[in-house]
Structure formats: structure tokens, C-alpha cells
N, C-alpha and C positions, 0 to 999 in steps of 0.2 A: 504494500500500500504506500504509494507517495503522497504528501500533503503538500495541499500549495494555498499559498495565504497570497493574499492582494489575488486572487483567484478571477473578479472578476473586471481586473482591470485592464488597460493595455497590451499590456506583457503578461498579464496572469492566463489571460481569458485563453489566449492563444497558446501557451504552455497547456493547460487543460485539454485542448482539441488535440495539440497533439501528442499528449499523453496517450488520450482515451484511444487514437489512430496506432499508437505501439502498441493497444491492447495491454497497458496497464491500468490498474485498480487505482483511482485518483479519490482522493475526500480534500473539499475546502473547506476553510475555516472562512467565515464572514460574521461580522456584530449582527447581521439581518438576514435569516437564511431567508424570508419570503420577500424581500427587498428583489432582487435579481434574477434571472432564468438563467437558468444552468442545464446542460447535459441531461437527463433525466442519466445516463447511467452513473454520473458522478454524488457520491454522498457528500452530503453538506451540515457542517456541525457547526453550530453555536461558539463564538469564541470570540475572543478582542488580543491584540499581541499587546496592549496596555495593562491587561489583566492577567497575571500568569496565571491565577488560580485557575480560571478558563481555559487553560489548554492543555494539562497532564491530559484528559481525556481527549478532546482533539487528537493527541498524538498517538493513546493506546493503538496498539496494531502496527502501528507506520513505523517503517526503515529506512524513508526517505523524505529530504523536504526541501521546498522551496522558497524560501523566508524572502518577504519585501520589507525595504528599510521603512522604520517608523522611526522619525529623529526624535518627537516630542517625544514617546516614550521609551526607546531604547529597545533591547533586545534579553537583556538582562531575564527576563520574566521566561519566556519561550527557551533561551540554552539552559534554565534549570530544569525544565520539564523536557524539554529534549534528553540531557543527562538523564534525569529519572528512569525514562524509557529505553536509555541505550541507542539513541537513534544511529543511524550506521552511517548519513550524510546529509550534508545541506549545504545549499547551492543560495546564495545569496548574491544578490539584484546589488550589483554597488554601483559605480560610476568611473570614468576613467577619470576625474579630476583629481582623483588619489596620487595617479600615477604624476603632478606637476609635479615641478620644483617649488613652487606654492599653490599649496593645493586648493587656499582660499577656505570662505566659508564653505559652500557645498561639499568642498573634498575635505574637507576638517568631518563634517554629520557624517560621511560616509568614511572617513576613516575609523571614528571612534565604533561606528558598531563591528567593521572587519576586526579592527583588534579584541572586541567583545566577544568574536566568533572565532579566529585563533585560541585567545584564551581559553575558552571551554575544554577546549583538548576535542570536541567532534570532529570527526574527516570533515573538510568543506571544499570548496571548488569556489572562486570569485568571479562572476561576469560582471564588467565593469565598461557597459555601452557610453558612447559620447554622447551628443545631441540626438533628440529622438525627432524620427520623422512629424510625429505628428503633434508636436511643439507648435508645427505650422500651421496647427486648426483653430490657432485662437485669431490667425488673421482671418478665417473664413466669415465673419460678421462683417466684416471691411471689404469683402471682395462682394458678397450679396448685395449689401448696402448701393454701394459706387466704384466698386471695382479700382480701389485704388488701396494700396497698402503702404501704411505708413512704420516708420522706422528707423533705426540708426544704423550708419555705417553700412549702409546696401552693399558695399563692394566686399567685405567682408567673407571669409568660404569658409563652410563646415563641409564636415562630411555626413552630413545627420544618417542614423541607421531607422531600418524599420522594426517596429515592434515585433514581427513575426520573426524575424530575423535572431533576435534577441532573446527570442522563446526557445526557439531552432537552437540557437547555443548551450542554453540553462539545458532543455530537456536533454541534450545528447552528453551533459555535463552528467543530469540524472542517469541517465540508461546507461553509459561507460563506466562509471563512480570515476570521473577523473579528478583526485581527491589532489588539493596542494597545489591545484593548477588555478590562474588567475588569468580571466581573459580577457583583452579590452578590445572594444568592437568598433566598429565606423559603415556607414554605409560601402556603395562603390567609387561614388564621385563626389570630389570636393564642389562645392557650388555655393556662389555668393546668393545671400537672398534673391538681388534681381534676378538671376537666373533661376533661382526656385520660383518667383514669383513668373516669369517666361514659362516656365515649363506648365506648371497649372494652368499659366491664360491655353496654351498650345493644345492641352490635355481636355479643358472642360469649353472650348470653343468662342475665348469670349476674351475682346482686349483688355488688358489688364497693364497696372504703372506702379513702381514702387517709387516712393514720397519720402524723402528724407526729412526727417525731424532734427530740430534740434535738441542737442542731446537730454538738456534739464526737463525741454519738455516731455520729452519719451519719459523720462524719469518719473516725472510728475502724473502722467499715464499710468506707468505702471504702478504705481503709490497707489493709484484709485482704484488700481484692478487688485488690488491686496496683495503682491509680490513681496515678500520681504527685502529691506532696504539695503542689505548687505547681498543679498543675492542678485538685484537687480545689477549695484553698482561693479560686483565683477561679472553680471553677464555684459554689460555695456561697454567695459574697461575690455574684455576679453575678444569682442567685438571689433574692438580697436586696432588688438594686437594683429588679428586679421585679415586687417586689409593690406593687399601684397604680399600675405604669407599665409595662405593657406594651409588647413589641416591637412596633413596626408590620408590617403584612403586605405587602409589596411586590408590586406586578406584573409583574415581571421575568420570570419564568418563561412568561407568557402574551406578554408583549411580544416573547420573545428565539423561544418556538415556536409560536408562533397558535393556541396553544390552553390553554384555563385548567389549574392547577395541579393535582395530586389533592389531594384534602381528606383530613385525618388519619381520617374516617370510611371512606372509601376505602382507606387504607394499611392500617389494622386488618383490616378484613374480606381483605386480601389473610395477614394474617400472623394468621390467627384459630386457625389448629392451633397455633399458636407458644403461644397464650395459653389453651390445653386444650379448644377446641372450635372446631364447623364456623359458619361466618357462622350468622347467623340470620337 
């Protein structure tokens, strides 16, 4: 039995399917089992990783798991019950900002719980994706609106990964036990916003312009959209560093599942109703 927490989100939901497609025995933990639809073949238990008392049972049975970071409340609660039950592996959701030479606020939350999950002494495995593709759906209200995306540092290049892709690593992390290994993932192509924002106009049939802000105000945007304030100013600082120095695109994803990456032209047309129309 594997467990997989944040189950039905992003990267959960898609670990789940393709679990269930290895033909493994999946149970999720969720604070709401009747909140979300789920697999009918997957068991679903009552639990919160805030509350460790809630989860020695979630885990009875399970020899595998897939833990998502929760920075507010740590991890603490989940590796003593993990312990309890002897779990045999866990594959934890980290980030590659681990991997800077300053790793910043974000790579500071996601380091203190890797060192929480060393500690324990459980085998673990670290997948530790960059920017996610679908980062990019919080401009699709801007693109439905008036088709224009506003933002900092347009020239700027990530190599955002997709969430399935991401899943694809974690579950072949599960099915292998590749225990002690830490993976950091990247889509295939580095691509500046404009060019992310070109590719969607290209994809869902409809001219589209990226709008450079200036930087306080993006800030100030963000502030309103509830971003925390340390995480904003090194996503916009980071931004910065990017323009003219692109992220490199890593082969990790094709190397860890023997098969190439999706391409952000690929992710778009999967999320084309998100962005007010059908592929084209």
C-alpha cells in the first residue's frame, strides 16, 4: 500500500493515476474525504499532516509514501508515525531552490523539512522540481479578460516542468525504492515569459501581449493577491537574474522515466479551456 498526501492536488492527483495504472494499492490522506473525487479504486482516510495524532492510522498497512511539504506545520508529526509503523520509504515533493548557493526563503521551508526527513533515519528519495508549469494559470484571468499579461522582466527564461512530469519522477522514485537519490527536475525548454505567453496565444488561437510592469507595482499586485512578501521579492529578484541567463533545461525527467518531458506546448493545449478556449 503506498500513501500519498496533497493526493488531490497538482502533482498529487497525477501520482495517484499513475499509481492506480502500475496497478498499485494507493490510500490518500485528505482533512475532507467528501470534499474531492477521487478514483473510486483509491481508499481515502481522514487525516491532516498538522495533526500527527491523525495519521498513525492513515499509515497502518502502508510501506510507502509520498509526503507534500507543509511549511506552517512541518513534518515532525507524520516521521513519528511513519517511524511507528516502520515505513520502508518516502519520496518527498521538495524544490530545487535547495540546491542555490542561496537558497532564499523558499529553499530555507524546503530545506528544513529535507533535513526533518534525513533525520528520521526512513529511506527517502528527494524530487526537487523548479518552476511549475502551471504557475502560469494564475495569468489565465488576464488572458480571458483582455488578453494581455502583465508582469516583470518578460525576457527573463525558466524552464518550468509539468506537473505530470513531476508525478512521473516521484512515482518511478516509488516503484524503484530509489532510496538516497535526490532529483531536481526542469521542463525541456528554457522560455522567457513572452515566449510562454506566444506559445498559448499560438496554442488556444487568439492574439495575445505581454505588459511589463513596473517592478513595485507587480509587487504591490502581488501583496493583494496574498503572496508572501519574502517570497515575492526573491521571485522578482530571481527574475532579474534571468534575463540573458537562462535556466538550463535538464534531462532528468527522461533519464529518471525513459521517456522525454512534455513540452510547455503540450501543457497549454492540455489547460486550453483554463485560458478561454479549445486547442487549436
Amino acid at each position: 500500500m503506498i500513501l500519498v498526501t496533497g493526493g488531490t492536488g497538482n502533482v498529487g492527483a497525477n501520482i495517484v493515476r499513475q499509481l492506480l495504472d502500475a496497478g498499485e494499492k494507493v490510500r490518500v490522506l485528505t482533512r475532507d474525504p467528501g470534499s474531492r473525487s477521487l478514483p473510486d479504486e483509491v481508499e481515502v482516510v481522514p487525516g491532516d499532516l498538522a495533526r500527527g495524532e491523525t495519521l498513525t492510522a492513515a499509515l497502518s498497512g502502508v510501506d510507502r509514501a509520498f509526503l507534500f511539504p507543509v511549511f506552517n506545520a512541518g513534518v515532525d508529526g507524520f516521521l513519528e508515525a511513519a517511524q511507528q509503523v516502520d515505513l520502508r520509504h518516502v519520496v518527498l515533493l521538495s524544490s530545487s531552490t535547495v540546491t542555490f548557493a542561496t537558497p532564499g526563503w523558499i529553499g530555507e521551508q524546503h530545506l528544513r523539512l529535507e533535513r526533518a526527513v534525513e533525520a528520521s533515519g526512513l529511506p527517502w528519495t528527494f524530487v526537487r522540481p523548479g518552476a511549475f508549469m502551471t504557475n502560469d494559470l494564475v495569468w489565465a484571468p488576464q488572458i480571458v479578460d483582455d488578453g494581455v499579461v502583465r508582469g516583470v522582466y518578460g525576457e527573463a527564461a525558466l524552464a518550468p516542468v509539468d506537473p505530470r512530469d513531476i508525478a512521473a519522477v516521484a512515482v518511478r522514485a516509488l516503484l524503484d525504492r530509489q532510496v538516497g537519490e535526490a532529483h531536481v527536475l526542469t521542463g525541456p525548454q528554457s522560455l522567457s515569459q513572452i515566449d510562454r505567453v506566444r506559445i498559448i496565444a499560438e496554442t488556444i488561437g487568439r492574439p495575445l501581449r505581454f505588459e511589463e510592469l513596473p517592478r513595485e507595482q507587480f509587487r504591490e499586485l502581488m501583496l493583494h493577491h496574498g503572496m508572501p512578501a519574502p517570497a515575492i521579492d526573491e521571485y522578482v529578484d530571481g527574475l532579474a537574474e534571468r534575463v540573458g541567463k537562462p535556466d538550463p533545461a535538464l534531462p532528468t525527467v527522461e533519464e529518471v522515466t525513459g521517456r522525454p518531458a512534455f513540452t510547455y506546448a503540450q501543457w497549454v493545449a492540455q489547460h486550453a479551456a483554463d485560458f478561454g478556449s479549445a486547442p487549436a
